[in-house]
C-alpha positions in Angstrom: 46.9 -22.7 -181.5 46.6 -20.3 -178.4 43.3 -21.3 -177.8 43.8 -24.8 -177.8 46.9 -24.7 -175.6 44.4 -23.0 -173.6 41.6 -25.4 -173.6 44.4 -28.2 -173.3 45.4 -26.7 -169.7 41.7 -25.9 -168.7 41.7 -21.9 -168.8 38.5 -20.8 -170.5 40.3 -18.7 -173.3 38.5 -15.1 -173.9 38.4 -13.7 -177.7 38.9 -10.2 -178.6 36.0 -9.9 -181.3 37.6 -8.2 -184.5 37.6 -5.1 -185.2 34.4 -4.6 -187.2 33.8 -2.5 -190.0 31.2 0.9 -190.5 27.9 -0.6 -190.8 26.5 0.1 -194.5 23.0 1.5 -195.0 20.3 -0.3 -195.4 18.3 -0.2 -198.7 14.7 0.2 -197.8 13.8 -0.2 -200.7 15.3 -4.4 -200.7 13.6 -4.5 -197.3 10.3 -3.7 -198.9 10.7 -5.9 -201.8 11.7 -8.9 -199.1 8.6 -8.0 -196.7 6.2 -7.8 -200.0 7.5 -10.9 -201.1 6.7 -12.6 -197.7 3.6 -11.3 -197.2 2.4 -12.4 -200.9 3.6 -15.9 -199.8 1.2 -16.0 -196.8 -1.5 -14.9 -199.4 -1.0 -17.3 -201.5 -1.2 -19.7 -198.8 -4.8 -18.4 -197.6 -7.4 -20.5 -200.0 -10.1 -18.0 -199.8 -8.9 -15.4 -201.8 -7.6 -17.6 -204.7 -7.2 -14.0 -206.9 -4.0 -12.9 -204.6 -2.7 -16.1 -205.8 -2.7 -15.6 -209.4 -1.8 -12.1 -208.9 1.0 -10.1 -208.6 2.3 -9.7 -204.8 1.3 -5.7 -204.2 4.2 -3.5 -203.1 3.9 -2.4 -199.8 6.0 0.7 -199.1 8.0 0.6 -195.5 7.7 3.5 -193.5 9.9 5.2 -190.9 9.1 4.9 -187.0 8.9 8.0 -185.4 12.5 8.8 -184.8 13.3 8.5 -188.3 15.0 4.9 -188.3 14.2 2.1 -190.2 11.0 0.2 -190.3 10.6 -3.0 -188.1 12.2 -5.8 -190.4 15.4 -3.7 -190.4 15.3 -2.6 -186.7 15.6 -6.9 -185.7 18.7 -7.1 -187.7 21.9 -8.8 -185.7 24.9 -6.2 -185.8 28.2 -6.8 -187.1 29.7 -6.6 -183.6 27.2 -8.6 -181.6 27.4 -11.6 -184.2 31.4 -11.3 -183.5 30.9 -11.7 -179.7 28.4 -14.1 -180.0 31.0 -16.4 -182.0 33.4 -15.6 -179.9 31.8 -16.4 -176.7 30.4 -19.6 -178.7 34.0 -20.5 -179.8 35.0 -20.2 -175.9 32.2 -22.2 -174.4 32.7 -25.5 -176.9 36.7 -25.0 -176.5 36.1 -25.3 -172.6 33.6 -27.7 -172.6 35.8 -29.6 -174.5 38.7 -29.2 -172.2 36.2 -30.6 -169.4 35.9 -33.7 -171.6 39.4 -34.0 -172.3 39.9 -34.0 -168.7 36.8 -36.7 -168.0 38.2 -38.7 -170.6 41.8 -38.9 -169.1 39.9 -39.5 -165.6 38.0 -42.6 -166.8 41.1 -43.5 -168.8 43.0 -43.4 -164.9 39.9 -45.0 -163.6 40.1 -47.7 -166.5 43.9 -48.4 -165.5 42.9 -49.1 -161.8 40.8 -51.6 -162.6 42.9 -53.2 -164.7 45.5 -53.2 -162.6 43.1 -54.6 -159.6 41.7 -57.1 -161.7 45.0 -58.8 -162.8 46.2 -58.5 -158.9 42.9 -60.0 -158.0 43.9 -62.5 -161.4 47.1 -63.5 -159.6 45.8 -64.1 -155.9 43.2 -66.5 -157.8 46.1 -68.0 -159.5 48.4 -68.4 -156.0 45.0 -70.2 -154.4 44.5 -72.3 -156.9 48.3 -73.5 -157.1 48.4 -73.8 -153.1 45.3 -75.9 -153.2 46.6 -78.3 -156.4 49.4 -78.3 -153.9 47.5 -79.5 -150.5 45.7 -82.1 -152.7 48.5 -83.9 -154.2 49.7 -84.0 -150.3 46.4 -85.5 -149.0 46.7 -88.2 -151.9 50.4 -88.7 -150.7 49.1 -89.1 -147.2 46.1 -91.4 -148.1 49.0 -93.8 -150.4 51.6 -93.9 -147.3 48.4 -94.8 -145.0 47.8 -97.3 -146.9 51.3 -97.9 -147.8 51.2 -98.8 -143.7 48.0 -100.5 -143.3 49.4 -103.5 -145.7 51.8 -105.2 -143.0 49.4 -104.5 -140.2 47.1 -106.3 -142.0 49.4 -109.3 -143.4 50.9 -109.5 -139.4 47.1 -109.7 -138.0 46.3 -112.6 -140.5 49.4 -114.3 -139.4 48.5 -113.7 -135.7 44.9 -115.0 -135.9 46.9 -118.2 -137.8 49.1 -118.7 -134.7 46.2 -118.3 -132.6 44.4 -121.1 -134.5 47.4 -123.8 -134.9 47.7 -122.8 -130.8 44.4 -123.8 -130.0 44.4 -127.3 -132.4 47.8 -127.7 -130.8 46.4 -127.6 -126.6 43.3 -129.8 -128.0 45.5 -132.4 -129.4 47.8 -132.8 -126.2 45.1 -133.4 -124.0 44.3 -136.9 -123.4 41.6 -138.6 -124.3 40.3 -140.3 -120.7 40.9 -136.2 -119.6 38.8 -135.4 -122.1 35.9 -138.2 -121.6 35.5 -136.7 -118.1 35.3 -133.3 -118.9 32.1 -134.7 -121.3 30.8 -136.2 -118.2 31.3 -133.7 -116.3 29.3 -131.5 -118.8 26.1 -134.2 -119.0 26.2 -134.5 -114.5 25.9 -130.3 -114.6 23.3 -130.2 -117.4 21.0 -133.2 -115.6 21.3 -131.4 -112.2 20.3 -127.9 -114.0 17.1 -130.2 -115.3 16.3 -131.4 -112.2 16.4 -128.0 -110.6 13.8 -126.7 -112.8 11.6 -129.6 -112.6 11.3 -129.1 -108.9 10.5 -125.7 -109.3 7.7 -126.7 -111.6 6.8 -129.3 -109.1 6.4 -126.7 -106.5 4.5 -124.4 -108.6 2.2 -126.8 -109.1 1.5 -128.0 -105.8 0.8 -124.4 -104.4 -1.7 -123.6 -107.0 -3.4 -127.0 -106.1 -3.5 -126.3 -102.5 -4.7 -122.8 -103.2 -7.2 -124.1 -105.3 -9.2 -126.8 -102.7 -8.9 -124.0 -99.9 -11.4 -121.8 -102.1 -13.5 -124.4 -103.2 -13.9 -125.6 -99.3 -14.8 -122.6 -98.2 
């Protein structure tokens, strides 16, 4: 419980390996049988001499190093003591990396939060823009309906104007008499005959200078 209140606060705990017990002898005599045993697998292994096979692994006596100790199998064993503060230290480092991904986790889990957060105040503008412009386009429609709401008399009072315009008109024509009216259509038929006349002339002229042109070239 220690060392997880420990991991849980982010201080790398440190065990206090047990206190181990007097190391026993070794039998050389089991380390012998479990080298010969090995080394009669690897000859059974070899196909060329197919006789070690068949036959009894040979017992191969250990002997002693120089300063009396045990042979070499025995000499790699892992103390007692070292396997205890190998644990230990083992222990530590997955407690503390474990804190470090309790505290990652409760980061991202901040992180996560944030985002929600921003994402429904982000949700909620959206929503305000979309209500103010639902809100601007039912007041365009209400403008466009009043325009034309207003364009409906202005129309009906020009028709009635153009009417009065008319019946003024038919109205003047009908009061003027008709000798008035006679002499304003001569009037119109002395004014288009002098027009003709003016332009026949013209022609006329036009004519005669080209003629006269004419016989001064050929007479010279």
């Amino acid at each position: 419980m220690a060392c997880c209140w420990m991991a849980n606060i982010g201080i790398r705990p440190t065990f206090t390996p047990p206190q181990s017990t007097p190391r026993k002898t070794v039998n050389n005599n089991a380390l012998t049988s479990g080298a010969s045993a090995i080394a009669a697998v690897g000859d059974c292994q070899n196909p060329s001499d197919k006789s070690l096979a068949t036959s009894d692994p040979p017992t191969r006596k250990s002997e002693p190093e120089a300063d009396g100790s045990l042979n070499r199998a025995s000499s790699t064993a892992v103390k007692g003591d070292d396997f205890s503060n190998i644990y230990a230290t083992s222990v530590g480092d997955i407690l503390y990396d474990g804190s470090n991904l309790k505290r990652l986790f409760h980061a991202l889990g901040s992180t996560y939060e944030e985002m929600d957060a921003s994402n429904k105040r982000m949700k909620k503008a959206m929503d305000a823009i979309r209500c103010e412009t639902s809100e601007l386009k039912t007041a365009k429609d209400r403008l466009v309906d009043e325009n034309a709401r207003l364009q409906r008399p202005l129309e009906s009072e020009k028709k009635q104007i153009d009417k009065l315009q008319q019946d003024h008109r038919t109205v003047s024509e009908s009061l003027v008499p008709a000798e008035t009216k006679a002499k304003e259509a001569d009037l119109r038929a002395v004014s288009k005959f002098a027009h003709d006349r003016r332009q026949y002339e013209d022609r006329v002229e036009v004519w005669k200078n080209k003629t006269k042109k004419a016989r001064a070239e050929r007479d010279e």
